[in-house]
VOKE-620032 format. One record per residue (C-alpha): x negated, y, z; residue in three letters. Coordinates in pm, whole numbers, plus 32768, in hexadecimal, padded with zeros to 4 digits. Each point is the difference from the previous one (the first is absolute). Layout:
% VOKE-620032
XYZALA
...
END
This chain:
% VOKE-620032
A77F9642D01AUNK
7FDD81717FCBUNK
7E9F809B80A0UNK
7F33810D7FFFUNK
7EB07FE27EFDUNK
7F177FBA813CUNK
80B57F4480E3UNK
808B7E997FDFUNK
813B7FD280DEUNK
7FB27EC380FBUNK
81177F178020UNK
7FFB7EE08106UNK
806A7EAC7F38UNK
7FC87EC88089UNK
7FBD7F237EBBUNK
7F38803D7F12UNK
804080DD7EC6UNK
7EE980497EF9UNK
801E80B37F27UNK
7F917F8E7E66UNK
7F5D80CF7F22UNK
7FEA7F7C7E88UNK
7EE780547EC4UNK
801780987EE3UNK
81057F927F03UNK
80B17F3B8154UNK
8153807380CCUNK
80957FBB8101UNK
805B7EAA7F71UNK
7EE97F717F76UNK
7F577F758161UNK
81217EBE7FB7UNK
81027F7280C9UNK
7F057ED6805DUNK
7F28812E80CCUNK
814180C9806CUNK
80767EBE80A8UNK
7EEC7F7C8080UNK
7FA1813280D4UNK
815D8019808DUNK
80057EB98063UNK
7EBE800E80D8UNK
80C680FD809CUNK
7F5181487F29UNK
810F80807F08UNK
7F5080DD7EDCUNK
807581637FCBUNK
7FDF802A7E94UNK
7FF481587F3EUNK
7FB480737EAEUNK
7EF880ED7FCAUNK
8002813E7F37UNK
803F7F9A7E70UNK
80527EA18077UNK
81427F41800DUNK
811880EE807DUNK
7F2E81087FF8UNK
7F787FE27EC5UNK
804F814B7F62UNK
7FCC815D80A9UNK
805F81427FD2UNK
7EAB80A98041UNK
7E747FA4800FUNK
802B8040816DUNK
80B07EA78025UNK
7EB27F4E7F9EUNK
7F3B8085811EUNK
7F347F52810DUNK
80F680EF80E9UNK
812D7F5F7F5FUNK
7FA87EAA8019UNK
7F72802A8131UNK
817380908078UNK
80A07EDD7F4AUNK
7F327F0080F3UNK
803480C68128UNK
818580387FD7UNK
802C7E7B7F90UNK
7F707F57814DUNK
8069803A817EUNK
7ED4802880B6UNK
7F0F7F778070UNK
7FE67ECE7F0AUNK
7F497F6C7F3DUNK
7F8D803F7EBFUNK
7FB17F297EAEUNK
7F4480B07EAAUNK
7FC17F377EC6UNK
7EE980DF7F06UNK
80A781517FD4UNK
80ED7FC580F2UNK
7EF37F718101UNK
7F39815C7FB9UNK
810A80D98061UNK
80287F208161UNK
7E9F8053806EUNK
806B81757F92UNK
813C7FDB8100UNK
7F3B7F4D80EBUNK
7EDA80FD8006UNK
80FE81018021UNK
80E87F6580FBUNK
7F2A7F2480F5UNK
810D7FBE8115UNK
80E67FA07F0EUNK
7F6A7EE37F78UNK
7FF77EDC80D3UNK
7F4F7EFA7F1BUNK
7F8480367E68UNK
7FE77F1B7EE9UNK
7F7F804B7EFAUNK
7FDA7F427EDFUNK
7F1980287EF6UNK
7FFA815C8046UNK
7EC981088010UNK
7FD48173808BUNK
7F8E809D7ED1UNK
7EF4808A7F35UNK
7EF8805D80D2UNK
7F8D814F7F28UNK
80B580F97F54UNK
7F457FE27ECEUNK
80A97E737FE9UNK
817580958044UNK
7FAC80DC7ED7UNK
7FAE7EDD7F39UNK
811A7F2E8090UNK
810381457FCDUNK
7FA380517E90UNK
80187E5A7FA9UNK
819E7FE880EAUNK
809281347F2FUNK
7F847F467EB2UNK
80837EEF8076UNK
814580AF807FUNK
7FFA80877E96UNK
80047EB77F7DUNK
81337FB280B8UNK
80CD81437F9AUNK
7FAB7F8F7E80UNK
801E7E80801EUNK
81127FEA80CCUNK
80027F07814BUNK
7FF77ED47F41UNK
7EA980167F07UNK
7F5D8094816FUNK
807B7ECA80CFUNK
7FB07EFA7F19UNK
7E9A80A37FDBUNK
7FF8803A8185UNK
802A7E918049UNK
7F0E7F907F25UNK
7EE880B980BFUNK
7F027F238078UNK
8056806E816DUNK
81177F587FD2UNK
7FB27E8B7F4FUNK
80407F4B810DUNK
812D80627FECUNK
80577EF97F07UNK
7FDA7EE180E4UNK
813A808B80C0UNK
81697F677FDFUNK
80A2806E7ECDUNK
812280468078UNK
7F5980D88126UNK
7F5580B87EC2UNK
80FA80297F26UNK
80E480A08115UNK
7EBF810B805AUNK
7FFA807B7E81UNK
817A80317FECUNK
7FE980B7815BUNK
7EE680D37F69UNK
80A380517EB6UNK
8107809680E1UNK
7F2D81288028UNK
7FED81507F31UNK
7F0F80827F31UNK
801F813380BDUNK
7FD67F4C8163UNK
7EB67F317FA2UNK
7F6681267F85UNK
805980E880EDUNK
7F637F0E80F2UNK
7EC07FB37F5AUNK
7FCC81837FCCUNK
806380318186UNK
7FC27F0780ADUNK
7EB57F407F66UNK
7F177FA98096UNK
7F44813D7F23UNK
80FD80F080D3UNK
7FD27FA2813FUNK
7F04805280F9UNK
7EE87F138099UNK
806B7F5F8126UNK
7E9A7F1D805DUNK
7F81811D80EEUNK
81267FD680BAUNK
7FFA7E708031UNK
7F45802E813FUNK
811680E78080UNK
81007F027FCCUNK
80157F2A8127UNK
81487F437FEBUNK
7FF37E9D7FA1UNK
7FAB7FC57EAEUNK
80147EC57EF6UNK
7F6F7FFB7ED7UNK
808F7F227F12UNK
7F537FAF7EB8UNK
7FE67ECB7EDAUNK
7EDB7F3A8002UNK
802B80127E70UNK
7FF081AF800EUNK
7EA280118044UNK
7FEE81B97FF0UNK
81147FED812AUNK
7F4E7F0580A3UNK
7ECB810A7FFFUNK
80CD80FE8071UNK
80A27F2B811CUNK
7EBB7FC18085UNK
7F73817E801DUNK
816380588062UNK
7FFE7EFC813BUNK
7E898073805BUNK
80BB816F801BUNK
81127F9180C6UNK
7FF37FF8816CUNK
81077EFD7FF7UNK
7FF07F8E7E7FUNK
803C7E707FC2UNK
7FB67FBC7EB6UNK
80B87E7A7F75UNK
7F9C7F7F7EB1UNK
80DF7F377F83UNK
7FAD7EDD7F19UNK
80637FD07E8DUNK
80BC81688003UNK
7F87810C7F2FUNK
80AC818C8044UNK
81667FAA8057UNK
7FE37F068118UNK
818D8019803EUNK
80577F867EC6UNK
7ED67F227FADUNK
7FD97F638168UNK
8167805B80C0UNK
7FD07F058109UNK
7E9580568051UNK
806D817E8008UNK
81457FB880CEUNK
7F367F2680FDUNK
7EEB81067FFFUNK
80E981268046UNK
811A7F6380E1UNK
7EB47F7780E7UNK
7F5A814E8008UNK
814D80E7803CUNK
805E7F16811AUNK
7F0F802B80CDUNK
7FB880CE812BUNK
END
C-alpha cells in the first residue's frame, strides 16, 4: 500500500499476516515452501518481499535504491498493517529499523539471528571500508567465486548438516542475484552503513522474540544484551542450530514463531 514516509496506514485484518524479511544473498524465496506452509496453516500466511539488490529487485537504476529509506519503504508497502514482522541477519536488522520507526505498526517481532548494530562510529568505519572490498570482490569475481566463498564462512558450518536438497536449492536461489544487487547492498545496506539501533532497545516496547542457534555463539551474546534492553525482549536458543535457524532447525523455528505470533 502506498503511504506517506512517517505514517504506516492501519488496516483492520482479522488473521494474522507477517510480514518476512530475508538476509543477505536471500529473496523472497529462499525462507522454503516447508516455512511458507507451515505458517499458513497455523492460520499466519507470510507476506514475502525481496529487498533492494535481491531477487526481483536485484538490479537498480540508482544508489538511492540501496538505502535504509528504500528498504524500509519496501517493508512498509509489502504488509497491511498492523502485523507482524519476521528478520533473518540483514534482513532482521532492517525490522528493528521499521519497528523503531513504526511502533504501532508492529504487532509482534522476530527476529532471528539479528543485531542492532555497531555500537561506535569508529566500528561502522571499520565495518564500511571491509563491505565495499568485499562488494568489490563481487563486481570482479562475479556471484559465483563470492557465494561459494560466502558459504564457506565459519558462520555458516553448520550449515552442512542441513538437507541437501534444502542446500542445494538456497545456492541456486542465491546465484540468482546480480553482481550489481549484492554489492549495492553490502555498500548500502551493511551493517557498516547503518546507524546504531541499541540506544533505542529500551524505546521499543512491542513484543519481541529473539531467535538465535545454540551453535552461533556471537548472536547468542548479542541476544542476551539485546533481551536485557528490551522491555519486552524474549530471547529462545535453539539447540544444535548455528546462524540460520530456518533452514538448519525449520521445525524448531516454525514452532517457535507460529507459538509466539499467536498469542495475545
Amino acid at each position: 500500500m502506498a503511504t506517506d514516509s512517517s505514517t504506516v496506514e492501519r488496516v483492520v485484518i482479522s488473521t494474522c499476516y507477517p510480514v518476512l524479511v530475508h538476509g543477505f544473498t536471500g529473496s523472497s524465496h529462499s525462507w522454503g515452501e516447508r516455512l511458507v506452509d507451515g505458517l499458513a496453516s497455523a492460520g499466519c500466511p507470510p507476506v514475502l518481499l525481496d529487498l533492494p539488490g535481491h531477487g526481483r529487485n536485484k538490479t537498480a537504476q540508482h544508489a538511492k535504491q540501496f538505502s535504509l529509506g528504500s528498504a524500509l519503504s519496501a517493508v512498509e508497502n509489502a504488509g497491511q498493517w498492523p502485523a507482524g514482522l519476521v528478520g533473518y541477519s540483514m534482513g532482521g536488522r532492517l525490522a528493528l529499523h521499521f519497528a523503531a520507526k513504526h511502533p504501532d505498526a508492529v504487532r509482534r517481532l522476530v527476529l532471528e539471528s539479528a543485531s542492532p548494530g555497531l555500537a561506535s562510529e569508529a566500528e561502522r568505519r571499520l565495518r564500511q571500508e571491509s563491505d565495499d572490498e568485499l562488494a568489490r570482490s563481487i563486481e570482479l569475481d562475479g556471484v559465483e567465486g563470492f557465494i561459494d566463498r560466502w558459504q564457506r564462512l565459519p558462520l555458516f558450518e553448520s550449515q552442512s548438516g542441513a538437507d541437501e536438497i534444502v542446500r542445494s536449492r538456497l545456492r541456486a536461489l542465491r546465484l540468482e542475484n546480480s553482481e550489481e544487487g549484492l554489492a549495492g547492498a553490502l555498500r548500502g545496506l551493511g551493517t557498516g552503513a547503518l546507524p546504531s539501533l541499541w540506544d533505542a532497545l529500551p524505546a521499543i516496547h512491542m513484543p519481541t522474540l529473539l531467535l538465535v542457534g545454540a551453535l552461533d555463539p556471537k548472536f547468542v551474546a548479542i541476544g542476551e544484551r539485546m533481551a536485557a534492553a528490551l522491555p519486552n525482549g524474549r530471547l529462545f536458543v535453539v539447540p544444535g542450530a548455528g546462524h540460520a535457524v530456518h533452514l538448519e532447525r525449520p521445525d524448531a523455528w516454525l514452532e517457535a514463531v507460529v507459538d509466539f505470533l499467536a498469542a495475545s
